[in-house]
N, C-alpha and C positions, 0 to 999 in steps of 0.2 A: 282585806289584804291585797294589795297592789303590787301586781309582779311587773318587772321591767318589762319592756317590749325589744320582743325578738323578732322582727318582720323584718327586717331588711340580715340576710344572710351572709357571711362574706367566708364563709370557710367553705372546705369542696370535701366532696364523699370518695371513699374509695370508689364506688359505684362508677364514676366519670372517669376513673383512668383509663377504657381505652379511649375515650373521648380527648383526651389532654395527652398521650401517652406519657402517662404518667408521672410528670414532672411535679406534682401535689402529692401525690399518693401515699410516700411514702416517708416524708418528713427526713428532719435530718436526725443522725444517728448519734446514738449515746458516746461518749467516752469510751475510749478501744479500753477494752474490758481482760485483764489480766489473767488467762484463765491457760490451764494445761491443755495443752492439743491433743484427744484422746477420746476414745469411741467414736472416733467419725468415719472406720476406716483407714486402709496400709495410708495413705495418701492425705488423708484427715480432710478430705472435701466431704460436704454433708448434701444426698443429693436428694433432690427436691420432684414429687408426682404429682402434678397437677390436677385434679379430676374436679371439672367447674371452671368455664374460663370466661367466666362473666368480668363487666367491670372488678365486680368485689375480687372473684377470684387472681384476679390479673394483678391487683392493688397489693393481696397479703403477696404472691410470688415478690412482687418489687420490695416488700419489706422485708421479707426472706436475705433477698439477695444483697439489701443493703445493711445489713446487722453486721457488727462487729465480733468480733473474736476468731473467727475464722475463714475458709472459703466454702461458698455457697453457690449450686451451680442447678439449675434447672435442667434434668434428667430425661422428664418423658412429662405428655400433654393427654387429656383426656375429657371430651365431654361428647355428648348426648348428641348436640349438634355440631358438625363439622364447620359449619362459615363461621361460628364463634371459636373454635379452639383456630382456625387461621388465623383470623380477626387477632385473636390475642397471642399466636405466637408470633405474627410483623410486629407487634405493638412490643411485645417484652423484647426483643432481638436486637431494635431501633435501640432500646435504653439501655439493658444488659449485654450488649455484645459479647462480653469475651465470659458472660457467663450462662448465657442458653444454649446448651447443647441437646437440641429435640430434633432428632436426624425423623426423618420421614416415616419407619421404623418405629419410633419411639412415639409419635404421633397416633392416637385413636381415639375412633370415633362411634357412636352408638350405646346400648342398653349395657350392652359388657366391655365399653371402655374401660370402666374402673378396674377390673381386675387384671388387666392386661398392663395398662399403666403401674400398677402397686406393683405385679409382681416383676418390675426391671429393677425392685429395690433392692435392696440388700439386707434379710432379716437380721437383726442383731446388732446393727450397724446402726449409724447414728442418720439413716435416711429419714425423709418425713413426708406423709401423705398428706398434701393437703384437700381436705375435704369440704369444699366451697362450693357444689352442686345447689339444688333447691332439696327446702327442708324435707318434704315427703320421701329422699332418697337416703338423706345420710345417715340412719340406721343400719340401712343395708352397705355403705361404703365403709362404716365405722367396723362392725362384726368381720369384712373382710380384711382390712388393714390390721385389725389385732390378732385374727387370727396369722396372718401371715408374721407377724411379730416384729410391725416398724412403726415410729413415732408418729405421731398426728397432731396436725392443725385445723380444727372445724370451726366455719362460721357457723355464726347464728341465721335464722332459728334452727332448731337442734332435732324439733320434731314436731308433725302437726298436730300429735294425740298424745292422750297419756300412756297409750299401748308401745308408739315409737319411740317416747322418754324412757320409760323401764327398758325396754330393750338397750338402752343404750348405757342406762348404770351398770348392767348387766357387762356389758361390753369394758363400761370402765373399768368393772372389777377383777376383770379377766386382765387387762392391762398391767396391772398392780403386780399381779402375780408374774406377770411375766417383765419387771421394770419396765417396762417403756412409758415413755413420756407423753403426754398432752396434752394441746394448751388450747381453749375454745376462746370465740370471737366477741366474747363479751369486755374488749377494750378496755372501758373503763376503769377497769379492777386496775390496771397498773399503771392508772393516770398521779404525777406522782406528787401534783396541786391537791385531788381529791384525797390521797392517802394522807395528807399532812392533816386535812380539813378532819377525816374520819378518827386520825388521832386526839384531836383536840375533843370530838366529840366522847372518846372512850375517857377522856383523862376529866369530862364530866363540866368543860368551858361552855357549854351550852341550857346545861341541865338537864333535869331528866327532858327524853324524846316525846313528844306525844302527837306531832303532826308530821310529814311528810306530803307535800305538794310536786306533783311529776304534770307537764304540760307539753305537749306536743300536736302543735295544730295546724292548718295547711289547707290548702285549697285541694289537693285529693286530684283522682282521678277517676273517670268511670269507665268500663269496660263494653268497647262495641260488641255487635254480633258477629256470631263467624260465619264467615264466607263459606259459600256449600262446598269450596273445592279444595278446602282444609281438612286435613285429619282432624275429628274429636279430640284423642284424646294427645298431640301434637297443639294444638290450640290451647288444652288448658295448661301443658306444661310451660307453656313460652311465657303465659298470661298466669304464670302461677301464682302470684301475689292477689289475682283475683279470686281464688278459690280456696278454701280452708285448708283439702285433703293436699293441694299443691306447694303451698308457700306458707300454711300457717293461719294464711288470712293478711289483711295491712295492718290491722290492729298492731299484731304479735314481731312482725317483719317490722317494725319502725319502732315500738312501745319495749320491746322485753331489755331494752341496756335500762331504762328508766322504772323500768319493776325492780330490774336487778339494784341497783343503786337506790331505789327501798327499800329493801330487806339487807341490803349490804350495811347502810346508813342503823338499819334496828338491830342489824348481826343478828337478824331470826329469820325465819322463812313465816308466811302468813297462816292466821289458824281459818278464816274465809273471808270468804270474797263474797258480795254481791254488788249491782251495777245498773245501772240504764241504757237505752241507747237506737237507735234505728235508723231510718233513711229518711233524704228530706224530702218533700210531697213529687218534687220533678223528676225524683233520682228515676234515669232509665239505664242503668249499667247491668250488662248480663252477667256480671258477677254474684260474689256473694256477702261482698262487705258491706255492715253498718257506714253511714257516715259520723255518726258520732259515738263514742264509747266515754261513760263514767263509770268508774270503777272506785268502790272503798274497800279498801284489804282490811282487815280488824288484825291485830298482833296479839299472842296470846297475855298481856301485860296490858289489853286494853285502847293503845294508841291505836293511829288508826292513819292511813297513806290514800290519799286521792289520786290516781290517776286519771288525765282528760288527754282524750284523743276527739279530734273533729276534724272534719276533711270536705270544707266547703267553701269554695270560691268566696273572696269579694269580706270576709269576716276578719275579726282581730287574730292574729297569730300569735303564736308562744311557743316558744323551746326551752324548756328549764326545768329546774328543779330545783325546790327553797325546802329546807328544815326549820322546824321551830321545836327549841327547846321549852323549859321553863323559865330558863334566865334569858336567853335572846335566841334570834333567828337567823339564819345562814340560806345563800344560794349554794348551793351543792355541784352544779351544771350548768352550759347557756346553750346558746344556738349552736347545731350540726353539732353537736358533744364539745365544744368548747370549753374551756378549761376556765370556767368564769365561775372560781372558787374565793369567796369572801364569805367572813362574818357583820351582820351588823351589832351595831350596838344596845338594841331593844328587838321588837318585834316589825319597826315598819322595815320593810324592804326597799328601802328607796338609797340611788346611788350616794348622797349626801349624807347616809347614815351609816354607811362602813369602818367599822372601826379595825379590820384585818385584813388583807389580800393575800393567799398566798404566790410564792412567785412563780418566774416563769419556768416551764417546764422541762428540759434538757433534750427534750423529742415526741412527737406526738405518743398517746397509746396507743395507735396499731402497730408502731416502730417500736415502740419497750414491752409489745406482750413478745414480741418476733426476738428480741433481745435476749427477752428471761426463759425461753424456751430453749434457745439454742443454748445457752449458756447453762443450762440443765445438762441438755444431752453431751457437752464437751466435759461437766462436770463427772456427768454420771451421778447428778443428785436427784430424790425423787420429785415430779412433776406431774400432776394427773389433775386436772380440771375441771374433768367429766361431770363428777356430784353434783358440783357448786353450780354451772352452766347448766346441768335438767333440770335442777330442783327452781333457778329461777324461771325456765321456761315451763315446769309446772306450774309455777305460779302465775303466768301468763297464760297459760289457758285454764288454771281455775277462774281470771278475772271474764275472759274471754266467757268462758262454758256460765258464767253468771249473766253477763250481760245478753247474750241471746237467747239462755232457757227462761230468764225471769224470774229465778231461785237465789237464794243463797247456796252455794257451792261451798265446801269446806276443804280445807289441806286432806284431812283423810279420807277424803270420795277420793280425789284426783290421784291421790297415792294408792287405792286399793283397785282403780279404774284400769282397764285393759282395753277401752274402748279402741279403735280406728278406725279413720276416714275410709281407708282403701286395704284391705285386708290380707290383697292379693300383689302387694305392692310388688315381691322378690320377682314377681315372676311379669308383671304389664310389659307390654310393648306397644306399640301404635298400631298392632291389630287386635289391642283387647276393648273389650268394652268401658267406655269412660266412666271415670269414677264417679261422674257428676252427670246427669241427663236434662237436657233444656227441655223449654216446654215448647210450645210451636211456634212464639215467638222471637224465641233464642236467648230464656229468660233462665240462667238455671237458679237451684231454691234457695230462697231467702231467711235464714232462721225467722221462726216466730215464739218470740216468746211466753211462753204457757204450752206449746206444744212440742220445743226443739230439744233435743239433746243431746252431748257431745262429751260425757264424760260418762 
């Protein structure tokens, strides 16, 4: 089976918006959406707490602010590090003028930004936290924003263990009860090319499912040593994508829209996983990540979903994701989440044999999840996302927890699993002991598998 070639890229990540300020970021916005003015406050302004002011986190703020149906105004900033939350309030100020209002005041920095930032919200109210920090934190940003009782918008990844995932259904279920709304950063779901495709696939145009192919591949990056006159555990935060307990891993951090958009494509969640995968003979990176991941999810009905992650210079790249029925086969996805939704007419994938396109799509999905969120909370209709966003990042790290211990991994290990990275997460600071320890070359540990485990 022959997949297209995705090597030459030409769409841009939320990632880069402060890089661009954010003239990409944030796509153009849906049709002014006819909706009653209500829950958002005497004033009906809906206001927005930043906690995470990375590129991503900068990107959702911009899609926030350019949503339709009502006004949207950036309230207070928050993160860890301070020259990033400047960083990114010049950057949001430049493009939202007359809707950033983060007086000096409202501005924090540090371990307990987050709760200082949430609580300028207004419980009850149609406010919304957004939770866009690194994944080993938003556990603990989620349990605070619901307990304090206002709306949330969390990126992905969601958590780097199974222990951090149940804490956080936990959290969802606690939301329910008290309505509030949230919408997680798994995009895709309201891409509205892909939902046309996924209908066709329920109304049975494909036939029965029995394969799903997911491909994400790339030249990578490897992880120097740290300099002696860096904090530890400062170093792995920043470099968090290089460390399991910190980002998840790269696996998880790039792969879990394309897990999710397997089990979204089967509408089941997987019954196991197992996988391959390692480092290539040169790799000197002090991190922790494979360079390449295979992953086969088995579904309880038998099919069965490939995903390939590889992250090696100079090699064939691919971004996509193709479905194959019994009667034909479909791309599902293309490059950077591209909305490159076709059917073909048999099984070859090749552009010459499309017999369906769907069209184009009225605004990108990080612009229409920001859309259907607020347009919840103006409704006051129920919105909770929680479930759907763990269970796919449980299912990326059952793929993950397969590929590095060398087992097959199954849905009920990872669902009955409390394992985590960092134990002591609520309470770290940059004078605790880091969650990861190098060795004397500034190597820290590498799963092996037969001997690793993480579920």
């Amino acid at each position: 089976m022959k997949q297209q070639n995705q090597t030459s890229a030409t769409g841009t990540s939320r990632r880069k918006f402060l890089k661009q300020g954010g003239a990409l970021a944030a796509g153009s916005a849906l049709a002014s959406i006819n909706v009653p003015k209500v829950h958002a406050g005497e004033d009906n302004t809906i206001r927005l707490a930043l906690i995470g002011c990375g590129g991503r986190g900068s990107g959702a703020a911009g899609n926030a602010m350019d949503a339709s149906g009502g006004p949207v105004k950036l309230h207070a900033m928050a993160d860890l590090f301070e020259n990033r939350l400047n960083h990114s309030h010049k950057a949001l100020s430049e493009k939202y003028k007359d809707q950033v209002d983060v007086p000096s005041d409202r501005k924090f920095s540090g371990f307990d930004a987050f709760r200082h930032a949430i609580d300028t919200l207004r419980p009850g109210s149609g406010d919304v936290a957004l939770l866009t920090a690194y994944s080993y934190i938003r556990p603990t940003h989620l349990d605070y924003a619901v307990e304090r009782g206002v709306n949330v918008f969390m990126e992905k990844p969601f958590a780097p263990d199974p222990g951090g995932l149940h804490r956080m259904l936990r959290a969802g279920e606690k939301a329910d009860k008290k309505n509030l709304k949230i919408a997680a950063g798994l995009m895709c779901r309201h891409s509205v090319a892909r939902q046309a495709l996924i209908q066709k696939i329920r109304d049975g145009e494909l036939g029965d499912i029995q394969l799903v192919r997911a491909y994400r591949m790339g030249r990578g990056a490897w992880l120097k040593s740290r300099k002696p006159d860096q904090n530890e555990v400062e170093w792995q935060i920043r470099n968090r994508v290089y460390f399991l307990w910190g980002g998840s891993g790269r696996f998880i951090e790039y792969l879990i829209h394309q897990i999710d958009e397997c089990c979204w494509i089967k509408d089941a969640w997987p019954v196991s996983a197992h996988g391959l995968g390692g480092r290539t003979p040169n790799n000197t990176s002090c991190g922790q990540n494979f360079d390449t991941y295979s992953i086969e999810y088995t579904f309880a009905d038998g099919s069965t979903a490939l995903v390939n992650s590889r992250d090696i210079p100079k090699c064939y790249n691919d971004f996509s994701t193709f479905v194959h029925g019994t009667k034909r086969a479909a791309q599902f996805s293309g490059n950077i989440h591209a909305a490159t939704v076709h059917t073909y007419k048999d099984h070859r994938t090749e552009s010459d044999n499309i017999d369906w396109k769907a069209g184009k799509e009225p605004c990108t999905p990080w612009q229409a999840e920001w859309n259907v969120l607020l347009e919840k909370i103006r409704r006051n209709e129920p919105h909770n996302e929680t479930a759907r966003a763990v269970y796919a990042d449980l299912a990326s790290v059952m793929g993950r927890a397969a590929v590095h211990s060398g087992k097959i991994i199954t849905w009920d290990e990872v669902m009955a699993s409390n394992f985590q990275f960092c134990p002591n997460v609520d309470d770290l600071t940059f004078d605790s002991p880091a969650p990861v320890t190098a060795d004397a070359q500034g190597h820290c540990p590498v799963p092996i598998p037969g001997q690793w485990s993480e579920v």
